[in-house]
C-alpha positions in Angstrom: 78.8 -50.1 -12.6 76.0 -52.3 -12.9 75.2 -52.5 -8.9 74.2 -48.4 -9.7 71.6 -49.4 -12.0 69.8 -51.2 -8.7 69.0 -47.6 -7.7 67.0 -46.7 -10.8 64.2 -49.2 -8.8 63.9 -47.1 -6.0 60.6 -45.9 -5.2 60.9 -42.1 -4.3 57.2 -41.9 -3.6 57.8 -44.2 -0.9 60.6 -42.4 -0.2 59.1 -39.2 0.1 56.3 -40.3 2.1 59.0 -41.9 4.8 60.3 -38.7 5.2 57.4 -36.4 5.8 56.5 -39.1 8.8 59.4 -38.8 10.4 59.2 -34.6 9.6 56.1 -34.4 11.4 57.6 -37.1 14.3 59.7 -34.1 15.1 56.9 -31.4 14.6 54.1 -33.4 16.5 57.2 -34.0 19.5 57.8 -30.1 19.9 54.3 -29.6 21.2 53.5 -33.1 22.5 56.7 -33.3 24.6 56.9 -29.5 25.9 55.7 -30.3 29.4 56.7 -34.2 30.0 60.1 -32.4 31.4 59.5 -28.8 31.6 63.0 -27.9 33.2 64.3 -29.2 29.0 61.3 -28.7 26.5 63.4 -29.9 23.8 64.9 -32.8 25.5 63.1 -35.7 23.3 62.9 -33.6 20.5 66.8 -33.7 20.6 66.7 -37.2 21.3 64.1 -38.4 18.8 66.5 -36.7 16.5 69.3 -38.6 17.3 67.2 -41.6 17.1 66.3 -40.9 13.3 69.4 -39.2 12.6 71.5 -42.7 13.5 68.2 -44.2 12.3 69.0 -43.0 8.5 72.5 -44.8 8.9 70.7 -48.1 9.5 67.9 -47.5 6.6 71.0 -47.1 4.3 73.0 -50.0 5.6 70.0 -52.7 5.5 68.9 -51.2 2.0 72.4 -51.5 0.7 72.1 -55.2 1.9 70.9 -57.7 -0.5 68.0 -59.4 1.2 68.8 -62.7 -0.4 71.9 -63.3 1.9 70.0 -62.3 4.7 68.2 -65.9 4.7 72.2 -67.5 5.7 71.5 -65.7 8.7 68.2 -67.3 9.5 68.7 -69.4 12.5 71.6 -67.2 14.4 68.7 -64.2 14.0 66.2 -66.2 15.7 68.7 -67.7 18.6 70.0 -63.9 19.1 66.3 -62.8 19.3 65.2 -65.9 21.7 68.0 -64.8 24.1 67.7 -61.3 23.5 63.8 -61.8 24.9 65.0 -64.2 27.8 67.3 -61.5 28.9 64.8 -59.3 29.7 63.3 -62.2 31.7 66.3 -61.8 34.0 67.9 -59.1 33.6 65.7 -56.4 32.3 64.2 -53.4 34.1 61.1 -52.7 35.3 58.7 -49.8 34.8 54.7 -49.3 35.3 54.4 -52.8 35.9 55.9 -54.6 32.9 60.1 -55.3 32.4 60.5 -54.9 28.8 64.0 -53.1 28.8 67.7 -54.3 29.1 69.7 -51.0 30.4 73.1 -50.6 28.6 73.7 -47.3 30.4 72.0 -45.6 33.6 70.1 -43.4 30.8 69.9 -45.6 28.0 67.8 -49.0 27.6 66.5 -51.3 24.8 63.7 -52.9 24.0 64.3 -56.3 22.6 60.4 -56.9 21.9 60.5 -53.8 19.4 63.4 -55.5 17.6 61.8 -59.0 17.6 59.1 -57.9 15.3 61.3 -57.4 12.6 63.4 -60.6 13.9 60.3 -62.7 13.6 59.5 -60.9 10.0 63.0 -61.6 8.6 63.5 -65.7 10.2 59.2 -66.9 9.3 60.0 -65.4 5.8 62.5 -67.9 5.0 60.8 -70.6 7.2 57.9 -70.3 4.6 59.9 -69.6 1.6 61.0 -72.8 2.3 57.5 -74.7 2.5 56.3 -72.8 -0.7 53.6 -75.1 -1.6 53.6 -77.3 1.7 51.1 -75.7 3.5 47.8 -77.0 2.4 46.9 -79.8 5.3 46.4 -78.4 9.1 49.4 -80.2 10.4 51.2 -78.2 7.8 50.3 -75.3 10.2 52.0 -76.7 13.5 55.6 -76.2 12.3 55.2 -72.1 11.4 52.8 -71.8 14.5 55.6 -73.3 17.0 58.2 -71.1 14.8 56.4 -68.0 16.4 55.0 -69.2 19.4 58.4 -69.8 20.9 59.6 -66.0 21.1 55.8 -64.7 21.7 55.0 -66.4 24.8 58.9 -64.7 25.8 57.2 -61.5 24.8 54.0 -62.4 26.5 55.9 -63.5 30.2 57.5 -59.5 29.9 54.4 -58.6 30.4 53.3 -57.4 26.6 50.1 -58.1 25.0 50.5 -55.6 22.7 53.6 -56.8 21.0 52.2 -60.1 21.7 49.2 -59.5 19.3 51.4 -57.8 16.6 53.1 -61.4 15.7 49.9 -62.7 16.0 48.9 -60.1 13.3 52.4 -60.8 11.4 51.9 -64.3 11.6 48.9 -64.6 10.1 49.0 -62.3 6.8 52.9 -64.1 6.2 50.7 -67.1 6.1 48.2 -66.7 3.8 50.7 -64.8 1.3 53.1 -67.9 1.5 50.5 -69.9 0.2 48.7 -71.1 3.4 45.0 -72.9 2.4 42.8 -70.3 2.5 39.8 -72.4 3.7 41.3 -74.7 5.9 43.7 -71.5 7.7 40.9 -69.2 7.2 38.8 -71.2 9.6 41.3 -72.2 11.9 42.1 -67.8 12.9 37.9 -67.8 12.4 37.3 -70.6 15.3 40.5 -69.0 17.3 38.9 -65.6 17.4 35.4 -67.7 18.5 37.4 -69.4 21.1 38.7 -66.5 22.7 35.3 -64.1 22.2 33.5 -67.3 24.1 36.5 -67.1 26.8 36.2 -63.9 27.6 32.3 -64.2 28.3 32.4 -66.6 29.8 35.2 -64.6 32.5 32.8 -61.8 32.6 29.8 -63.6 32.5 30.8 -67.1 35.1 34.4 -65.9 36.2 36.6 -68.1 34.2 40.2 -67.7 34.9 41.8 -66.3 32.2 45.7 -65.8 31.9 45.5 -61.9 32.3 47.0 -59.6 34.2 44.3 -57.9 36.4 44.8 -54.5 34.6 44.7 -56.4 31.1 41.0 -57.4 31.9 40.6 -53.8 33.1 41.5 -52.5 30.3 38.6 -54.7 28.4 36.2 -53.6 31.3 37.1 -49.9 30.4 37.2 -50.7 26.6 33.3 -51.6 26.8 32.5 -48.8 29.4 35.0 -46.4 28.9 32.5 -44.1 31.9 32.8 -46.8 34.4 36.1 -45.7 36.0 37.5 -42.2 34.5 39.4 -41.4 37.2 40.9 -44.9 37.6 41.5 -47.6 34.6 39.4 -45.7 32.3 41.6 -42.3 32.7 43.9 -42.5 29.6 40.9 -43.4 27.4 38.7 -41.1 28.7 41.1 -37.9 28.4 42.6 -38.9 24.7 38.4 -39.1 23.3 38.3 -35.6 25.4 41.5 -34.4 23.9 40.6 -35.5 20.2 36.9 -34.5 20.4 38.0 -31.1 22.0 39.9 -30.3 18.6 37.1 -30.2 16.2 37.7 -29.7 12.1 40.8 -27.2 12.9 42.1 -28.5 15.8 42.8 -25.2 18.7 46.1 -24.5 17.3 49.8 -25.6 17.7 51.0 -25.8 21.2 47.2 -24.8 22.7 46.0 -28.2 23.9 45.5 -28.3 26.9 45.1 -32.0 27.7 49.0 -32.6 26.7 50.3 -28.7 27.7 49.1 -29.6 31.2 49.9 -33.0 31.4 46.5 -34.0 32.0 47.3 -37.0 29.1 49.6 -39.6 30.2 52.1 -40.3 27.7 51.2 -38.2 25.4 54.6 -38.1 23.6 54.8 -41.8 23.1 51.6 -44.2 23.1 49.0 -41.5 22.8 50.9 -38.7 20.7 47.5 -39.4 18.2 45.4 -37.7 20.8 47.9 -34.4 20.5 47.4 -34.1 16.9 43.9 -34.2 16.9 43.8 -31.7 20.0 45.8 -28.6 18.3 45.5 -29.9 14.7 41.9 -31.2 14.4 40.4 -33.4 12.4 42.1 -32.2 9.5 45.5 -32.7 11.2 44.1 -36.2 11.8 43.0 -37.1 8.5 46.3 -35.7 6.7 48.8 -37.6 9.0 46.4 -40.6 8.0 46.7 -39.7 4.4 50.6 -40.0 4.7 50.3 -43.0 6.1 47.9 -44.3 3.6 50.4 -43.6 0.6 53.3 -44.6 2.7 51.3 -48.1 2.9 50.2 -48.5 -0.7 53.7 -47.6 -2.1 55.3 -50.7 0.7 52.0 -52.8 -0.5 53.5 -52.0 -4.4 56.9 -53.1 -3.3 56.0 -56.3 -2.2 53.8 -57.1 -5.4 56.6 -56.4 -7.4 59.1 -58.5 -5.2 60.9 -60.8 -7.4 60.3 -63.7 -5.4 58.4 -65.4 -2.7 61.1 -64.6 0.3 61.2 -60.5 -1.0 57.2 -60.8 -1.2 57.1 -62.2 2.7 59.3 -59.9 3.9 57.5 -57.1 2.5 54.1 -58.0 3.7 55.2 -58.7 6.8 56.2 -55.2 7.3 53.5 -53.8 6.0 51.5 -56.2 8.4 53.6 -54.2 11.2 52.6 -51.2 10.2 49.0 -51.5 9.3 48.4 -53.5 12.8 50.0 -50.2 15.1 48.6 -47.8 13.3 44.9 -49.1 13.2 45.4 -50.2 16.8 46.9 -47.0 18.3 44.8 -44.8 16.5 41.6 -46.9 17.5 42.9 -47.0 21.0 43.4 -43.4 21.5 39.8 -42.9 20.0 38.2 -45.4 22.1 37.5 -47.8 19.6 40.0 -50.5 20.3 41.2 -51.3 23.9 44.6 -49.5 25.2 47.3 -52.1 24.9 50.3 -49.7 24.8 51.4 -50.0 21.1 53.0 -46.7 19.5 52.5 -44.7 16.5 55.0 -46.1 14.4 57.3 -43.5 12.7 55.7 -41.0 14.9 56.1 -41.8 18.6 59.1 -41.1 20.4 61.7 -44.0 21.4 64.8 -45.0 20.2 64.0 -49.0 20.0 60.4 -48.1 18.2 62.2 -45.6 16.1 65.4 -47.9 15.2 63.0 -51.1 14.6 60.8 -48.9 12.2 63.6 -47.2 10.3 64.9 -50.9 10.3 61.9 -52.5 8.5 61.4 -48.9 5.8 65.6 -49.9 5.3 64.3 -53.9 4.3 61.4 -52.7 2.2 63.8 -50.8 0.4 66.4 -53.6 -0.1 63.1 -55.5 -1.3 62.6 -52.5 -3.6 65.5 -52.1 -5.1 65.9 -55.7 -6.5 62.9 -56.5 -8.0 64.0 -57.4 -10.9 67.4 -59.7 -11.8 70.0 -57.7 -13.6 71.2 -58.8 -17.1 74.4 -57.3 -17.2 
């Protein structure tokens, strides 16, 4: 009887907010996916439901879980992730450049990077846990910093930059909630961001090698001229600010873009599904699916204040680290103001490993949520 009373924890604002995301996944997918196979117009919409459908099953299951007996599991979930991310090195498949997928079927793949976000969440959390109070000198910083290192350069060899800077982004908020010195850490990520800014003029400026891929520095190129190459490098950028200017306050309507009806967009169901909604929705449609987001956020940010200890309170922030770091980045890489690194709308773009990784991290929140305080009886 008294595992029920967990339940009178649950944050249904949260809750709520979870479910209107993945509501307008489906909506935004009806439009944004119409022509990517015109022969099935409801072909991903199906499939995205399938994916949030199952999805809901896994929310449940890690919810149900107490996230204390998760840290047994610690070391087993960073080997399986470590191989997991050198399988791809060997066996994965390849698309547009990058192998990032391990096929389990002839139609079906995963993506092991999506799932080692919330590997590398769950296995620094305990890591730290464990040095509560230890992390005040810089050599205190080495041991957490080769914790993550290890499965990001894996990530970074696929090649993925993107995921690549999400543990960066992970790594770093986990660390100054688990106690890290402010001053000292502070200006260790101050000089790193220095460090690279000086590296990357110095490439532009004196042609330093830099360990890029030649479209990765393209992509910079095009992120500080998006004009210089519109029909090249600088297409996807340069359509999305067309498609999201085009729509104005109202937005032309549902289903009346054009940059996405005509496939003039390139993925416009997956990385740059943002540039759909503000097409046919406008900037109203934009500024309300940023509103969900916003409470969606705050209600996770209240779950991990209220954690009822230091390992809850990691695992919480890191998700919402996860979460913060796509959305800001997609939406400021579909609007030009951050460079396109191929990161999705989380809870909104369509995939199964993005979906099932998201729906993954709401389930942990909620385990988080629903213990955060001991019962007496």
């Amino acid at each position: 009887m008294s595992e029920w009373r967990i339940f009178r924890n649950l944050d249904f604002l949260f809750l709520l907010f979870f479910g209107l995301l993945l509501g307008a996944s489906l909506f935004i997918l009806s439009t944004a996916s119409l022509n990517v196979d015109p022969g099935h117009p409801y072909h991903y919409v199906k499939l995205q439901a399938v994916w949030i459908v199952t999805g809901l099953v896994l929310v449940a299951a890690v919810a149900a879980f107490d996230y204390e007996k998760i840290r047994r599991f610690t070391w087993a979930l960073y080997g399986i992730n470590l191989i997991l991310l050198a399988a791809v090195l060997f066996v994965g498949s390849s698309a547009k450049g990058a192998t990032r997928w391990i096929p389990i079927t002839s139609t079906v793949s995963i993506q092991p990077s999506e799932f080692a976000k919330l590997f590398i969440i769950i296995t620094l959390a305990d890591f730290l846990a464990k040095r509560q109070g230890k992390l005040n000198r810089f050599r205190d910083f080495l041991a957490p910093f080769l914790f993550v290192l290890v499965p990001l350069v894996l990530v970074y060899k696929q090649p993925d930059l993107g995921t690549s800077m999400v543990f960066v982004a992970i790594f770093i908020v986990m660390m100054f909630v688990a106690g890290a010195n402010p001053r000292k850490f502070g200006s260790l990520v101050l000089g790193t961001v220095l460090v690279v800014g000086l590296a990357l003029w110095l490439h532009f400026a004196h042609g330093l090698p830099l360990p890029l891929k030649d479209y990765q520095l393209q992509r910079l190129i095009i992120f500080a001229n998006p004009a210089a190459d519109t029909t090249g490098g600088g297409y996807h950028v340069t359509q999305s600010i067309w498609a999201i200017g085009s729509g104005g306050l109202w937005g032309k309507g549902y289903r009346q873009g054009t940059q996405g009806r005509f496939n003039f967009l390139p993925e416009h169901h997956t990385d740059f599904i943002f540039s759909i909604v503000g097409e046919e929705f406008g900037f109203i449609g934009a500024v309300t699916l940023l509103f969900i987001y916003l409470i969606f956020i705050l209600r996770a940010v209240g779950i991990a204040a209220k954690s009822r200890d230091l390992y809850g309170m990691l695992l919480s922030t890191g998700v919402v680290a996860m979460f913060v770091f796509h959305i800001l980045i997609n939406v400021g890489m579909t609007s030009g103001i951050m460079p396109v690194t191929g990161i999705p709308l989380p809870l909104i773009s369509y995939g199964g490993s993005t979906m099932w990784a998201n729906m993954a991290a709401a389930g942990l929140l909620l385990s988080v949520n629903l213990r955060r305080q001991k019962l007496l009886f």
